[in-house]
Backbone bond lengths (Angstrom), bond angles and torsions (degrees), N, CA, C in turn:
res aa  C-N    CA-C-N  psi(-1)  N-CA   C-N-CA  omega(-1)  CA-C   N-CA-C  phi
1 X - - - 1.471 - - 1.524 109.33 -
2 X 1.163 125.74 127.11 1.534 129.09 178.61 1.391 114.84 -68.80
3 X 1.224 103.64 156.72 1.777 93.18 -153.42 1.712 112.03 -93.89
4 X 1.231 120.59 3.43 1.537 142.92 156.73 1.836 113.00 -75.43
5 X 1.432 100.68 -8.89 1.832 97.73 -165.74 1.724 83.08 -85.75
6 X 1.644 93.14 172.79 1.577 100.51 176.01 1.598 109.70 -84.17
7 X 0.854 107.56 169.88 1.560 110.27 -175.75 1.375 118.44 -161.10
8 X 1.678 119.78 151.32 1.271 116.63 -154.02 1.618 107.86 -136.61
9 X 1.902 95.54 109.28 1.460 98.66 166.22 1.476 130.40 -90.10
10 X 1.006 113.20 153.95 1.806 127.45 -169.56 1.666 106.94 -103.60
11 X 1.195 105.68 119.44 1.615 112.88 162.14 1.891 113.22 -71.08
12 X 1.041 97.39 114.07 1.481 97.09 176.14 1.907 111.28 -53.52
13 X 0.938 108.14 133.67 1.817 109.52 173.79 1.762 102.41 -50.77
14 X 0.424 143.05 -55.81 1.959 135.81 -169.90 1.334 97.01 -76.60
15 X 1.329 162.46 -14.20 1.032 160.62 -155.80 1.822 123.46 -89.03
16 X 1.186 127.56 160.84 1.368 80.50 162.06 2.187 83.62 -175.59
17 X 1.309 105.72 161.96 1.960 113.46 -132.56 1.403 80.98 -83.09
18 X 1.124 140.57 -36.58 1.600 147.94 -175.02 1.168 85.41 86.96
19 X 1.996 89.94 -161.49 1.346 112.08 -151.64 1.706 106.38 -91.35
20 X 1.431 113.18 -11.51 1.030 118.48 144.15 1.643 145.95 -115.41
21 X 1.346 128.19 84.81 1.288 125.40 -130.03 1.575 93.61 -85.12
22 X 1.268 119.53 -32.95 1.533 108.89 -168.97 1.226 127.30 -74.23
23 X 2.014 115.85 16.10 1.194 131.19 159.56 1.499 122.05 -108.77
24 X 1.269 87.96 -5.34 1.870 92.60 166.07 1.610 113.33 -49.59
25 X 1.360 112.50 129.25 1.814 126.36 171.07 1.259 105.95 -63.30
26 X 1.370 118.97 133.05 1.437 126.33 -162.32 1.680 92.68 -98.03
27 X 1.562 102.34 -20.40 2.009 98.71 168.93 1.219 105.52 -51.56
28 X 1.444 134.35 -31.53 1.650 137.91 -156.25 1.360 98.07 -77.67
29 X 1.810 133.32 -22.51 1.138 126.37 -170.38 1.341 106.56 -74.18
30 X 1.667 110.72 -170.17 1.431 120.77 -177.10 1.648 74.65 -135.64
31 X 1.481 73.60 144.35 2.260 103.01 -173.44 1.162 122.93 -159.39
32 X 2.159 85.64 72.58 1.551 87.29 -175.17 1.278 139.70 -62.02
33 X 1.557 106.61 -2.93 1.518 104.77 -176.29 1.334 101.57 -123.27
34 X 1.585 122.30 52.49 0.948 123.37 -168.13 1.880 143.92 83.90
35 X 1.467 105.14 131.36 1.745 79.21 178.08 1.523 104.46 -126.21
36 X 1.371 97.57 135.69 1.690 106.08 -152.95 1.458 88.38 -79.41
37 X 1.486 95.09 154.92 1.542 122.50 -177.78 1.626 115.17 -58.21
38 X 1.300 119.82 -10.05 1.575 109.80 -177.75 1.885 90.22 -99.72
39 X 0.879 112.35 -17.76 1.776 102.52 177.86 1.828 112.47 -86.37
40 X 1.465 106.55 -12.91 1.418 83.76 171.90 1.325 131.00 -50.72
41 X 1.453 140.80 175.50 1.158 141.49 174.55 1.716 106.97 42.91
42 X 0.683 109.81 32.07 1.760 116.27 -177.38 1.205 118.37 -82.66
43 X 1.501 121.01 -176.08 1.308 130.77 144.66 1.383 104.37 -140.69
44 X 1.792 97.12 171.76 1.442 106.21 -154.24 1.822 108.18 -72.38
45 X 1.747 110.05 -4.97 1.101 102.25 179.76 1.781 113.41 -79.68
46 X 1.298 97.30 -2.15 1.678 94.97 164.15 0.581 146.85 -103.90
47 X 1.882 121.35 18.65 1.323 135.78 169.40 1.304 102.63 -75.42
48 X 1.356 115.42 126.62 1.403 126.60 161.16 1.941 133.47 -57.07
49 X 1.195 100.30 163.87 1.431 118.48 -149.68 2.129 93.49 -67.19
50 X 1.508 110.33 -15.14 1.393 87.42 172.43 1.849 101.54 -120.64
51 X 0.932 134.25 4.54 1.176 150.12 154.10 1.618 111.52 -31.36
52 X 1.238 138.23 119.54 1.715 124.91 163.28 1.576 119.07 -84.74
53 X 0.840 93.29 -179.09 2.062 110.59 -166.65 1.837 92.12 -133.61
54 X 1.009 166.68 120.63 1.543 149.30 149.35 1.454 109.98 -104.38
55 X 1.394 122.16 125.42 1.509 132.78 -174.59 1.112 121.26 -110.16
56 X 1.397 130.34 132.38 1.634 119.25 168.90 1.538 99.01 -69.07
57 X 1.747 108.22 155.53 1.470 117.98 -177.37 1.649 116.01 -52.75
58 X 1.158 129.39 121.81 1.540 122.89 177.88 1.403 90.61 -129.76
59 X 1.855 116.99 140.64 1.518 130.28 145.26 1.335 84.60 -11.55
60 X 1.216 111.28 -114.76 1.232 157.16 -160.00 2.068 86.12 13.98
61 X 1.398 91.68 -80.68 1.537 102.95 -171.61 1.271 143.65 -46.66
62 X 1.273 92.10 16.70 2.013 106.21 168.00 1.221 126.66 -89.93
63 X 1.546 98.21 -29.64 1.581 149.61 171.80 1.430 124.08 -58.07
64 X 1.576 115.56 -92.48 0.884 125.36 158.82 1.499 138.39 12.17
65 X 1.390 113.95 96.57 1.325 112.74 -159.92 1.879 102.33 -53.64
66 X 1.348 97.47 -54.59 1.709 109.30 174.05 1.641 125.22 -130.66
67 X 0.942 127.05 -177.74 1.356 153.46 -163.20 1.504 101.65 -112.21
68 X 1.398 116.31 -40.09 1.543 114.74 174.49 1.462 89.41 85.11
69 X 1.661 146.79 25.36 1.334 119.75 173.79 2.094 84.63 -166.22
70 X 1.744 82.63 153.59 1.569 102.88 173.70 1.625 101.77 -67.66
71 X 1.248 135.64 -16.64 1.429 139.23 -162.47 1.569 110.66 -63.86
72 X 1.200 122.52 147.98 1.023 140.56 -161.97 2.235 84.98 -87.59
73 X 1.358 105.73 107.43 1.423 102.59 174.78 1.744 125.85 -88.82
74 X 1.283 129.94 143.70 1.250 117.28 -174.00 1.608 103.38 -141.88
75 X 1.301 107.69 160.46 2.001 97.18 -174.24 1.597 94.43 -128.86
76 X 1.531 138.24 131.59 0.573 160.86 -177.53 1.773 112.54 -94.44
77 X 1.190 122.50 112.60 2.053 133.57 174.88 0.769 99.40 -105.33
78 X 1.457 116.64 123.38 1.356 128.95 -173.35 1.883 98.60 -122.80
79 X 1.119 117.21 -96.85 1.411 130.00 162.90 1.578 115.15 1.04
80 X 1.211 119.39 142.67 1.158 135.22 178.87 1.739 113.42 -63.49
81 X 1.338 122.44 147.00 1.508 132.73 177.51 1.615 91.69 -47.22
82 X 0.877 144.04 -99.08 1.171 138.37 174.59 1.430 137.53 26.15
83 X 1.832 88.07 -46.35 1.591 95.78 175.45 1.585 100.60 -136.13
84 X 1.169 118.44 19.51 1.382 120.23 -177.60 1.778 120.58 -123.66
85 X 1.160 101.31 0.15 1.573 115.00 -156.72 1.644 107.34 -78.33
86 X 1.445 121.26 -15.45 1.269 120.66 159.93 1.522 115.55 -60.45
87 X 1.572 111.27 -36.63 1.422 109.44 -165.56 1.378 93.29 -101.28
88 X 1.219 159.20 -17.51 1.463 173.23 109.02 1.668 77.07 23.75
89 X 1.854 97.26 -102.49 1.732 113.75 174.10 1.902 115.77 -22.55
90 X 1.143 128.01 -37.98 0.951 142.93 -164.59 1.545 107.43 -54.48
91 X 1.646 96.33 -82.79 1.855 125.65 160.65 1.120 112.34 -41.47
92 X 1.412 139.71 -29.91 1.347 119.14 169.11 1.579 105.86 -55.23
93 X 1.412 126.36 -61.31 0.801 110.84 -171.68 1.465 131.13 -89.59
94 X 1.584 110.75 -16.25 1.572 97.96 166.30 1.321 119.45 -93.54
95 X 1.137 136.37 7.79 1.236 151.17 -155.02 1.887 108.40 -33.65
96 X 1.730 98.23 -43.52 1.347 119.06 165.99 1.208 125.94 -50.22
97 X 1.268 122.30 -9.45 1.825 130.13 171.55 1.690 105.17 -88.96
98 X 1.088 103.67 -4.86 1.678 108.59 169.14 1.431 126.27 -118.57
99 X 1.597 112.82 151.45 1.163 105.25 172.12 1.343 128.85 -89.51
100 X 1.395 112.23 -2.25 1.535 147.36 141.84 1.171 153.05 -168.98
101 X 1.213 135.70 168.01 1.202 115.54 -163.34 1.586 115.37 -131.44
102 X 1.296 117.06 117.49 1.775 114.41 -176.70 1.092 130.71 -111.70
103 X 1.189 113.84 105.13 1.743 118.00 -168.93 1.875 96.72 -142.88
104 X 1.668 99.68 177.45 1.358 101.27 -162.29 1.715 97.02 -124.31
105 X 1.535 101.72 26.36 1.599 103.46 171.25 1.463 108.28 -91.22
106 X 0.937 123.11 77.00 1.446 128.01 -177.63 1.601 136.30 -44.12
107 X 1.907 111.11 -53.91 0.916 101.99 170.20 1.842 120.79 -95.29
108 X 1.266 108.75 -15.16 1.377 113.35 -175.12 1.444 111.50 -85.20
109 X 1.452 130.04 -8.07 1.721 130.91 -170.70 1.482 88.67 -147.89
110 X 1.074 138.10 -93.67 1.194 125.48 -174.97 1.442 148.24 -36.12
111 X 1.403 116.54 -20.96 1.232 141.34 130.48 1.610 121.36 -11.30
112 X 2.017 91.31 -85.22 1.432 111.98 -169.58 1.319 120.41 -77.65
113 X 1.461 106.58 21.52 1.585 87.07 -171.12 1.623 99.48 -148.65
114 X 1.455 127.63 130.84 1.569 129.83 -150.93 1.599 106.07 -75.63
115 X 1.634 105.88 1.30 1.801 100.00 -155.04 2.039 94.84 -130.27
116 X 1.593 98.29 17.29 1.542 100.26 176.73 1.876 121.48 -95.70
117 X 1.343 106.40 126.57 1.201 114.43 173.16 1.508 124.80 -98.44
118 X 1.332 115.27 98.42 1.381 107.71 -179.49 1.732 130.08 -45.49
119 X 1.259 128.83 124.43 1.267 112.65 -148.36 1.991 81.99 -170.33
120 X 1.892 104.03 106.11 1.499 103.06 178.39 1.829 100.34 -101.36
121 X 1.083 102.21 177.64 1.405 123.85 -141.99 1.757 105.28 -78.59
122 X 1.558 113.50 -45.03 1.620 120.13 178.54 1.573 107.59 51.51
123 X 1.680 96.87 -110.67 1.464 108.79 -169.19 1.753 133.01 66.35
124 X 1.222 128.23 154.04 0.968 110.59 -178.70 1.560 105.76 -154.67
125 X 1.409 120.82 145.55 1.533 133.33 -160.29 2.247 96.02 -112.82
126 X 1.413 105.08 -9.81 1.471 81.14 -168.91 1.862 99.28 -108.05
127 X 1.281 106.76 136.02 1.790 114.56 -174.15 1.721 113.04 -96.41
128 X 1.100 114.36 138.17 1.075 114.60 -177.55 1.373 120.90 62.77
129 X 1.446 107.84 63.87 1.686 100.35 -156.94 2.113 92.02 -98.16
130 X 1.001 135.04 -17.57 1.079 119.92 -179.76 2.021 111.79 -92.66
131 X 1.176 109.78 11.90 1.409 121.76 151.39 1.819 113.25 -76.77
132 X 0.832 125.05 -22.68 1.712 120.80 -131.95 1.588 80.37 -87.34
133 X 1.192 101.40 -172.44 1.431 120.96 -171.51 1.722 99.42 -119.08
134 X 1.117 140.13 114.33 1.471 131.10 -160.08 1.529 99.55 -122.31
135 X 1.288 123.70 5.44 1.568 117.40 170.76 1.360 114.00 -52.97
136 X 1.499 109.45 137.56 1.443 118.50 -152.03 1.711 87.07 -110.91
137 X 1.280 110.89 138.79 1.122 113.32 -175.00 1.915 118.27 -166.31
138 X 1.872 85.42 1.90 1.699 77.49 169.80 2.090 78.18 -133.05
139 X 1.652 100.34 -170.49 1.501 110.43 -165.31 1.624 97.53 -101.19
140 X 1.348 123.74 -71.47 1.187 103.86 179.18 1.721 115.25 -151.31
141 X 1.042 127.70 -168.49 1.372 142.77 -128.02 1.622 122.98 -158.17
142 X 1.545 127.57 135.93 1.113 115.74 -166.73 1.240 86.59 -158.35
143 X 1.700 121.34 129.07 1.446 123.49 165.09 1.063 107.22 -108.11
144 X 1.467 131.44 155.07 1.478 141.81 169.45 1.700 104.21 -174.59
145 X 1.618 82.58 140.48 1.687 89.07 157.65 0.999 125.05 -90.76
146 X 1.379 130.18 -153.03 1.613 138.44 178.15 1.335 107.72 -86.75
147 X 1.385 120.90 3.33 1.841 112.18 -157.70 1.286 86.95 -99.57
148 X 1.873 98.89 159.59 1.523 102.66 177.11 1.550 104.19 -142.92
149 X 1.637 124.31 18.14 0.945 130.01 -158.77 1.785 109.17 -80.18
150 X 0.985 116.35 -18.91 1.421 142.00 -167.06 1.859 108.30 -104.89
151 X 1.549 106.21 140.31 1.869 99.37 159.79 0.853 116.86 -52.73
152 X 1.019 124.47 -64.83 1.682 117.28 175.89 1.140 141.29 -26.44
153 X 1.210 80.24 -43.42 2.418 100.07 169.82 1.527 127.13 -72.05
154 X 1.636 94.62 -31.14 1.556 90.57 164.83 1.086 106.08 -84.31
155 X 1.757 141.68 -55.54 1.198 118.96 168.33 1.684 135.65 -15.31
156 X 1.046 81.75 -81.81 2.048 74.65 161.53 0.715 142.72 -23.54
157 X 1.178 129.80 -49.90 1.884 157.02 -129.68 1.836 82.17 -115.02
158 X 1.578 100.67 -50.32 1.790 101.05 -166.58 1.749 111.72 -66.84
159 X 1.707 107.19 -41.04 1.502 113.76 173.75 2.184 96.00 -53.51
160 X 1.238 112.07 -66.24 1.153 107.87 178.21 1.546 123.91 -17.36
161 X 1.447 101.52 -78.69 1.413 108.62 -171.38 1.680 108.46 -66.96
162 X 1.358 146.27 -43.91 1.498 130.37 154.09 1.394 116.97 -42.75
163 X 1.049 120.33 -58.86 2.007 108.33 163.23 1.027 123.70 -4.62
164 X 1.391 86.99 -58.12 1.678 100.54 -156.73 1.528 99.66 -100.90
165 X 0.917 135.57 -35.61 1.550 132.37 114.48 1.607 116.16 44.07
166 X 1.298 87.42 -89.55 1.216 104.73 -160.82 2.113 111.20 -132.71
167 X 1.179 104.67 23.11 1.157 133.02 139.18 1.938 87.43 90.17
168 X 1.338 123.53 57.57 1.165 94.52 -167.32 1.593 107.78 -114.11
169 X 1.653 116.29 173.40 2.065 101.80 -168.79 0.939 125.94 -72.95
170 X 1.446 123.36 47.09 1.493 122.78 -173.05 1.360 102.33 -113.62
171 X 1.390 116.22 136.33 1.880 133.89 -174.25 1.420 82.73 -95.16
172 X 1.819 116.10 146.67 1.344 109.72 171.35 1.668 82.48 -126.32
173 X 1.867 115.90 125.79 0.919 100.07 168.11 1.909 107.99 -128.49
174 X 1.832 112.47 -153.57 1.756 89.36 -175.58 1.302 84.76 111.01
175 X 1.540 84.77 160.51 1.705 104.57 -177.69 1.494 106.16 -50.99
176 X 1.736 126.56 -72.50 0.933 123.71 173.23 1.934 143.13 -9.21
177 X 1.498 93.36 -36.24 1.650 107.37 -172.70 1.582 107.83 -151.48
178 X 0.803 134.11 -76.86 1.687 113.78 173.68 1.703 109.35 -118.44
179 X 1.341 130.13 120.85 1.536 134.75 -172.17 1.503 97.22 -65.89
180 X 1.142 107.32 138.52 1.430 116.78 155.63 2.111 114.34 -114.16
181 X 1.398 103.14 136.14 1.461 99.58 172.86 1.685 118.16 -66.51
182 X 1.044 111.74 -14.65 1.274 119.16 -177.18 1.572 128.54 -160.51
183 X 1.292 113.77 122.05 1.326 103.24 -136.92 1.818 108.34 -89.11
184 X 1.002 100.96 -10.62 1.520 114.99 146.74 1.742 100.14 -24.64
185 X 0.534 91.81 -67.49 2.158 114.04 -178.44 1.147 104.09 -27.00
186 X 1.491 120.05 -45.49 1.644 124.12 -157.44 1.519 94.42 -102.43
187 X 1.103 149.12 5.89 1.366 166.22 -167.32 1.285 124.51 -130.27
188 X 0.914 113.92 -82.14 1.510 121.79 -162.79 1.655 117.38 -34.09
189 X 1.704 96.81 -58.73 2.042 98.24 165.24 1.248 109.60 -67.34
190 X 1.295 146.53 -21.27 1.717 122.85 -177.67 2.056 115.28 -95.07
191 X 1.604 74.80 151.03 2.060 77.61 -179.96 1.370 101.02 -102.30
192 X 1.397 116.14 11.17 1.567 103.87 154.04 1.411 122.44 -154.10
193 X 1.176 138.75 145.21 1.383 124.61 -155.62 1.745 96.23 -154.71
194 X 1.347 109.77 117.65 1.548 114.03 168.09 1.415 121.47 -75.01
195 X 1.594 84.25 130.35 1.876 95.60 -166.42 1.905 110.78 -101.58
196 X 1.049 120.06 91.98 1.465 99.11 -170.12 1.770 106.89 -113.14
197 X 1.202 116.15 109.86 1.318 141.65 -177.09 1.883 92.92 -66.30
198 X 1.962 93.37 136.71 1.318 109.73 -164.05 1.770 110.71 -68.73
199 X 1.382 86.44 -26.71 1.605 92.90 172.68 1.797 113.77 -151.16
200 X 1.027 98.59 142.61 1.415 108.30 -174.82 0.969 109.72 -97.48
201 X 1.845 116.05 113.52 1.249 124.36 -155.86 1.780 112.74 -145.99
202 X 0.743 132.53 163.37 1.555 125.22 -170.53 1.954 85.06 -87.32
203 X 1.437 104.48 141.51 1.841 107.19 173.59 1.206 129.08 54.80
204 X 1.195 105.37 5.62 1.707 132.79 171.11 1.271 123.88 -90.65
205 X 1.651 128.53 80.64 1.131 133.50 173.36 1.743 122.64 -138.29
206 X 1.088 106.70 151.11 1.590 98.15 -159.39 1.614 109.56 -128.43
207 X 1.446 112.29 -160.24 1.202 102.92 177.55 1.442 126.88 -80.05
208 X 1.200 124.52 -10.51 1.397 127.88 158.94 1.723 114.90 -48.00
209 X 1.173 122.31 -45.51 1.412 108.72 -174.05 1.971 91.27 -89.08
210 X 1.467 135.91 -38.82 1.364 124.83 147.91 1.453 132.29 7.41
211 X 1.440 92.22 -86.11 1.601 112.89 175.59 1.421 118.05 -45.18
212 X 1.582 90.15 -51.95 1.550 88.13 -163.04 2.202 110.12 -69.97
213 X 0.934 88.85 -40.79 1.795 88.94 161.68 1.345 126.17 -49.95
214 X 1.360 101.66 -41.85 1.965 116.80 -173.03 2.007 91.70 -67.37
215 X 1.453 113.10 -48.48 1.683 117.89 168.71 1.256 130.91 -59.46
216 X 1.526 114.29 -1.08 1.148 84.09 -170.37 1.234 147.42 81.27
217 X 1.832 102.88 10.51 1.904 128.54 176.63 1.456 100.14 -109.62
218 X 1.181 118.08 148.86 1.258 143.94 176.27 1.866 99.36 -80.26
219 X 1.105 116.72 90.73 1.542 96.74 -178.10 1.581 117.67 -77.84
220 X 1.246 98.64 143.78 1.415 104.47 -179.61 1.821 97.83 -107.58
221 X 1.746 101.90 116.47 1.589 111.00 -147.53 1.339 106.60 -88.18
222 X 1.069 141.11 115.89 1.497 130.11 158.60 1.574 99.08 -109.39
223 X 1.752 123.43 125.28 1.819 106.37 -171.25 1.475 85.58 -179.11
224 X 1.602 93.65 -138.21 1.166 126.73 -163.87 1.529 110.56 -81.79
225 X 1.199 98.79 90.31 1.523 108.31 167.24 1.713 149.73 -37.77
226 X 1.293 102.60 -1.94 1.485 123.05 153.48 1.785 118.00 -118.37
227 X 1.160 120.21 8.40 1.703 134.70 -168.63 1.449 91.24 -46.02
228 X 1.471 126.75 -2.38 1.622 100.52 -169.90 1.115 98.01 -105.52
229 X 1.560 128.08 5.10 1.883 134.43 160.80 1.354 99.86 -76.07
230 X 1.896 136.91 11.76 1.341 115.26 172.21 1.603 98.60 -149.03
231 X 1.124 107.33 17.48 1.648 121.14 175.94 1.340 113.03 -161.17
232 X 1.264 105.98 140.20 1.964 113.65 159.79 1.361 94.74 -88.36
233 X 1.721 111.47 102.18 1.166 117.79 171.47 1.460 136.29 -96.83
234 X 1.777 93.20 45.43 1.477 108.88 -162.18 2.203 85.94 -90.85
235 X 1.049 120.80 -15.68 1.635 118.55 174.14 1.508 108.20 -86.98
236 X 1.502 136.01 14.37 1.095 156.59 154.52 1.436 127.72 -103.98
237 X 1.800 115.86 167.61 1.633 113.00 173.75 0.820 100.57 -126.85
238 X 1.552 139.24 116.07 1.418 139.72 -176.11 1.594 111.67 -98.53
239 X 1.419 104.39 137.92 1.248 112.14 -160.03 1.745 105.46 -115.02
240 X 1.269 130.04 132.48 0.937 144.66 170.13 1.874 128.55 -61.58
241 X 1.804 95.23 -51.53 1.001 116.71 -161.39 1.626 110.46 -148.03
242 X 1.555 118.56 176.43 1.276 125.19 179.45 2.041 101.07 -61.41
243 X 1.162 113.49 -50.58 1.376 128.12 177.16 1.632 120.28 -61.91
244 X 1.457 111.44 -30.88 1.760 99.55 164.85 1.679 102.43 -84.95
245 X 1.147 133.23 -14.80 1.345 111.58 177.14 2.019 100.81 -83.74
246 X 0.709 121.46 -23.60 1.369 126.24 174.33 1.520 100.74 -62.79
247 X 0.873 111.79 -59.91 1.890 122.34 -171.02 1.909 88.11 -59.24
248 X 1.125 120.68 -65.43 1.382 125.03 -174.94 1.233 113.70 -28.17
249 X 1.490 118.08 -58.26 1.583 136.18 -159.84 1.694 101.47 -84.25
250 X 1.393 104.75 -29.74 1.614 97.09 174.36 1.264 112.18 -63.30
251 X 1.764 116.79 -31.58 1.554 104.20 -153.15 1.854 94.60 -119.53
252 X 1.433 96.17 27.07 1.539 93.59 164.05 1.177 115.70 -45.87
253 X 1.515 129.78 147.99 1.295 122.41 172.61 1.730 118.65 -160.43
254 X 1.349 127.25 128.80 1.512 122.13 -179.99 1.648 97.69 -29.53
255 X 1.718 111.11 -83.25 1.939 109.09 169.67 1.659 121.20 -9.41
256 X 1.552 100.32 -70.48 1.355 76.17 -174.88 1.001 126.96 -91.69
257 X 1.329 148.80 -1.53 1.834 149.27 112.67 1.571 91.23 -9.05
258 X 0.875 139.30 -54.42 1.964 127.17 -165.04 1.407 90.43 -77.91
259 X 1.222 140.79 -70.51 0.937 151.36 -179.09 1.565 118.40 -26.76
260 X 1.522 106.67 -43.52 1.746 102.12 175.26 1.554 114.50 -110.95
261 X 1.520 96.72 6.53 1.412 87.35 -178.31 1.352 147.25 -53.98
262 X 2.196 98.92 -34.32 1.302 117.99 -172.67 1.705 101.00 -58.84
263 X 1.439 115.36 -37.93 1.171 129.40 -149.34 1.663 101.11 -65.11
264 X 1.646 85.35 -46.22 1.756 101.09 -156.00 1.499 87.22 -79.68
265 X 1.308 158.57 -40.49 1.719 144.30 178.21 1.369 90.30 -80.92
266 X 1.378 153.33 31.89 1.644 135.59 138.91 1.520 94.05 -90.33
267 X 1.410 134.35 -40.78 1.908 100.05 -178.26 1.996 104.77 -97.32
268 X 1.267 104.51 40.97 1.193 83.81 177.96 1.660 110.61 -81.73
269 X 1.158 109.16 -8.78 1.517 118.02 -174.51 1.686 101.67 -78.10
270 X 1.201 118.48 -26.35 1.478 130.14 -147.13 1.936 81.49 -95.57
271 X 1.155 105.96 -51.87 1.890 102.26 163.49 1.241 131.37 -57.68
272 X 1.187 129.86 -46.20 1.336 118.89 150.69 1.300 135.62 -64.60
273 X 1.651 117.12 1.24 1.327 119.72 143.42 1.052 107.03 -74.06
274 X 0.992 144.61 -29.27 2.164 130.68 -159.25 1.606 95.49 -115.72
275 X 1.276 118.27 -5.28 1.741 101.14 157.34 1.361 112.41 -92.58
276 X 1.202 130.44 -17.98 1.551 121.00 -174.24 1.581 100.05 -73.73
277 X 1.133 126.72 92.00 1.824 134.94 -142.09 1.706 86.42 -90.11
278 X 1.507 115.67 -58.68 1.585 124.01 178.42 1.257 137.25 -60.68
279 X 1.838 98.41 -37.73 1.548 114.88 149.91 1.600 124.70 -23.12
280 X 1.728 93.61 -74.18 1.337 120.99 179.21 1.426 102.42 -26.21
281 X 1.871 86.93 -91.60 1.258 106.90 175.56 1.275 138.64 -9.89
282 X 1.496 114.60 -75.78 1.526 123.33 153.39 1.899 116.03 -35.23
283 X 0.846 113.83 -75.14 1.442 104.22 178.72 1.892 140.93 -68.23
284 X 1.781 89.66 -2.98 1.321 88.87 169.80 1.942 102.99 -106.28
285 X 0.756 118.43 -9.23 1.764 116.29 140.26 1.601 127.02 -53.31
286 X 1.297 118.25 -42.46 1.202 106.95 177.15 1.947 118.21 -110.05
287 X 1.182 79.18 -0.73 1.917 95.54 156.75 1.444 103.49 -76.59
288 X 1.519 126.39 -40.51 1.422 142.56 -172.60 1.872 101.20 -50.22
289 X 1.528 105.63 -38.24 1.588 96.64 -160.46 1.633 83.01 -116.02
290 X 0.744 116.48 11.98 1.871 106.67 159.94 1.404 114.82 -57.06
């Protein structure tokens, strides 16, 4: 990128601009498409007037007398209604304190507001995934943590305990039951791995069903209830309910792992588009002012 083009830094999610933001280190950002050589050693008051800023949703920022920078600012919704629906309500009405806004609530926020970019969540937690070793050599797979605050979490926890139940080949691993350092780990050996999304939401899908495509698992889907507007999810098993993922895991099988495989490595390319989360990000902002 030439070092006169505009360019777009990322607020890390845990982060946050303080009480004085226009001395925040622009090294602290994330710059996925680079951070041009006149912003090193910077601060954010020297990002220029066509340059972006992108923020995860904070209180704070409805408020906020300033931004502390000439930069064109934008807030990025990622997270499910579930845990986002204060700031959902929020953007309707301030929406105007941004220079845009990206979330994957389509008809209820994106709709109503002239400065919204539809933009769903993807992302991805596993690194270096075309290094890995993907020989398949156990049947299947279950991540979870310890949390149960969410549907999703009891789901899990419930496939878990019938498993084991009734003695069936599923490893349950994840904070919850055995840690892995890398979650590659809980993937990579199985040809099928149950994916159950924290909330089931229209355009709501994350890196859990991600990963498991980028590995090389057959996911067995519990999620986002239109996912087949961002996949041919004929290399997948989509699950309805607590009982089709049960039916799924019974009739796991080497066969049908062969059987969906061709399908499931044709969108693996289409996943590593929707995990590059910052990629995106960055370039559908400055596609925005094209």
């Amino acid at each position: 990128m030439p070092q006169d083009n505009p360019t777009v830094g990322i607020l890390a999610p845990a982060a946050k601009l303080g009480f004085v933001p226009h001395l925040y280190p622009l090294d602290k950002l994330h710059w996925p498409l680079g951070q041009p050589e006149r912003l090193l050693g910077k601060q954010l008051k020297d990002l220029g007037r066509k340059d972006h800023l992108l923020l995860p949703p904070r209180s704070t920022s409805y408020f906020r007398p300033s931004f502390g920078t000439r930069a064109k600012v934008s807030v990025m919704v990622l997270e499910p209604r579930i845990v986002q629906e204060r700031h959902i309500q929020k953007l309707l009405r301030f929406h105007w304190r941004f220079h845009k806004v990206l979330a994957a609530v389509e008809d209820d926020l994106i709709a109503h507001i002239p400065n919204g970019v539809f933009f769903p969540f993807g992302s991805t937690w596993v690194d270096n995934v075309d290094s890995l070793d993907l020989t398949k050599s156990r049947m299947t797979s279950l991540i979870a943590s310890a949390k149960r605050s969410q549907p999703g979490h009891l789901v899990r926890h419930n496939i878990v305990d019938w498993a084991r139940a009734n003695e069936m080949d599923l490893v349950a691993l994840g904070g919850g039951y055995h840690p892995f350092e890398n979650k590659h780990e809980g993937l990579a050996p199985y040809r099928f791995s149950v994916v159950i999304e924290n909330s089931n939401e229209t355009n709501y899908f994350t890196e859990k069903l991600i990963d498991t495509i980028l590995c090389g698992c057959v996911p067995i889907y519990l999620g986002c209830p239109n996912i087949d507007r961002f996949f041919d999810t004929s290399g997948m098993i989509i699950c309805k309910d607590e009982n089709d993922i049960r039916h799924a895991v019974e009739n796991a099988s080497e066969q049908l792992y062969q059987s969906k495989l061709p399908a499931l490595q044709a969108i693996r390319d289409k996943a590593a588009h929707w995990g590059d989360l910052e990629g995106r990000a960055a370039r559908a902002l400055l596609a925005s002012d094209a």
